[in-house]
Steps between C-alpha positions, in 0.01 A plus 500: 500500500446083383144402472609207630682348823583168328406313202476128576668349128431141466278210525116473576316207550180347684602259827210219573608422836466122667477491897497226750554265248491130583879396446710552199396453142548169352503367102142308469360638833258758601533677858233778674617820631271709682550854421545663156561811383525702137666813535770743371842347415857546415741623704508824339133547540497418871784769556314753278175442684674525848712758437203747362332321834815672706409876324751480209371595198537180265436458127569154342633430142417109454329267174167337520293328314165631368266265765342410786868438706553853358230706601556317850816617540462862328168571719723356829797820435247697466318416784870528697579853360693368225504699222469309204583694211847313396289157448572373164142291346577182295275343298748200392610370874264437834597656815680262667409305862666353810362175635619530907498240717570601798618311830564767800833678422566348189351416171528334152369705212461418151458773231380579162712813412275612154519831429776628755746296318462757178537830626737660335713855588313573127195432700552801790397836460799688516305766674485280859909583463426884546219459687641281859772527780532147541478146287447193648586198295373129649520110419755634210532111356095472471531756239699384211439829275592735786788297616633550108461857509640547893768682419343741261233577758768592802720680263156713450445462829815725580480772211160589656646493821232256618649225798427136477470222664511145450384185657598208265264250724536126367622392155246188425711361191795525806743632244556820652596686169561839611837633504492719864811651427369761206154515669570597843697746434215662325261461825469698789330231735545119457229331694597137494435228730770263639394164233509742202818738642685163506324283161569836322856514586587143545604490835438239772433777788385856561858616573643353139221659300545845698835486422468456126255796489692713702717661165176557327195635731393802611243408831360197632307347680492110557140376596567208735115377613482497852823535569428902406737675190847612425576815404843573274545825413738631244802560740465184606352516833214251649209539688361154582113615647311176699139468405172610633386144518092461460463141697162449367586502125241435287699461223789703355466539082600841455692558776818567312302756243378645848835541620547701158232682520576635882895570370413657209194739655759658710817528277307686210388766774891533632498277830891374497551110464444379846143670532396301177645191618321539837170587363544212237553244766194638663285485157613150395409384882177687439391288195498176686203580688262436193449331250626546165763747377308855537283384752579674836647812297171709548639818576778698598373527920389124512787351376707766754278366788567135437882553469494698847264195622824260379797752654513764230546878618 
């Protein structure tokens, strides 16, 4: 028997979030907002926290810094069931922080990456290997160090017989330096949405970039907002599944990592493909009627109640 369901592998930061904010930023100009938040960050985190929220037992493997940013987001895990002992402590870099300013469905984020951007596969315990069904790998091109060591780690990955799943999210630099056709080969779930599917492969639409991962991945699933998701599975058949659409959204950060979180809850305990994809849809609908990433993810039989309040069954 694992200890562990999943191991969340990746970044961890604080997010200081900015609501109702009086227009867009401008050089040499100060604007109100009239909500703010500090709370958990990085998409990693969020799934982690939501996941363990959803029953599945969750440790996280991540770099902080020894301060206050770090004991913030150390004490939050815990606080979500997170099990904790895979945090690496550095002295030398601060835990790094997400400003979010956030307009309704969309936002603009600026980050300081600090200690994420170090961890190394030298870093891990090798023990979290032996130890979990499932890895979950997020916001790859944050994390310079891990992206380095990526295919180390899967190859690992596979020898344990651990699965893993990935969910690029957005390159900032916009380079999109990661060669997907020796990586997803390696991964059992690619968790993508439709910008990064297509930026990562080049392509101008949806079909294009499916096409040009076709040769190389296992499953996927193509998170497409409110338009719902697209499931590919290996023998190349589609399930596109419409959303459970929340029409009083209070805002939606997280609600891909929810998505994740739903998917991944049911495919480590067997469900096949189109359960997880339903139940993700229902999860990543679920998060918009909060605030903040982890917000409405109290427990397993609230979050079940709101998705059968939005359609879910």
């Amino acid at each position: 028997m694992k200890q562990f369901d999943v191991v969340a592998l990746g970044e961890l930061n604080v997010d200081l979030i900015l609501n109702r904010i009086d227009g867009a930023p401008e050089v040499g100009k100060e604007k109100f907002c009239q909500d703010m938040i500090l709370t958990l960050g990085s998409s990693t985190a969020i799934f982690a926290a939501n996941a363990a929220a959803l029953g599945t037992k969750v440790a996280f493997c991540g770099m902080i810094g020894n301060d206050s940013f770090g004991d913030l987001v150390e004490k939050s895990l815990k606080a979500k069931n997170v099990d904790t002992r895979y945090l690496v402590h550095q002295d030398k870099y601060a835990t790094g922080a997400t400003i979010c300013l956030n307009y309704n469905e969309d936002r603009a984020n600026v980050t300081y990456q600090g200690a994420m951007d170090f961890m190394r596969l030298s870093d891990i315990d090798m023990d979290l290997f032996k130890s979990t069904k499932h890895i979950h790998i997020s916001s790859i091109f944050m994390q310079t160090g891990l992206r380095e060591d990526i295919l180390d780690i899967l190859k690992l990955a596979k020898e344990n017989g651990v699965t893993v799943s990935l969910d690029t999210q957005w390159d900032p630099a916009e380079t999109w330096n990661l060669d997907y056709t020796k990586v997803l080969p390696l991964i059992d779930l690619f968790l993508p949405n439709e910008k990064e599917l297509m930026c990562l492969t080049g392509s101008k639409s949806i079909e294009e970039g499916i096409n040009k991962i076709a040769p190389y991945v296992n499953n996927a699933v193509i998170k497409c907002g409110n338009q719902g998701s697209l499931l590919i599975k290996k023998d190349g058949t589609m399930n596109l599944l419409k959303p459970y659409l929340n029409t009083n959204v209070v805002d939606a950060i997280g609600a891909g990592d929810s998505f994740n979180a739903g998917f991944i809850s049911r495919f480590v305990q067997g469900d096949d493909l189109e359960t997880c994809q339903k139940y993700g849809n229902m999860t990543g609908a679920v998060n918009t009627t909060a605030a903040g990433g982890t917000g409405a993810f109290t427990s397993k039989e609230e979050v079940e109640a709101k998705g059968k309040q939005l359609g879910w069954k």
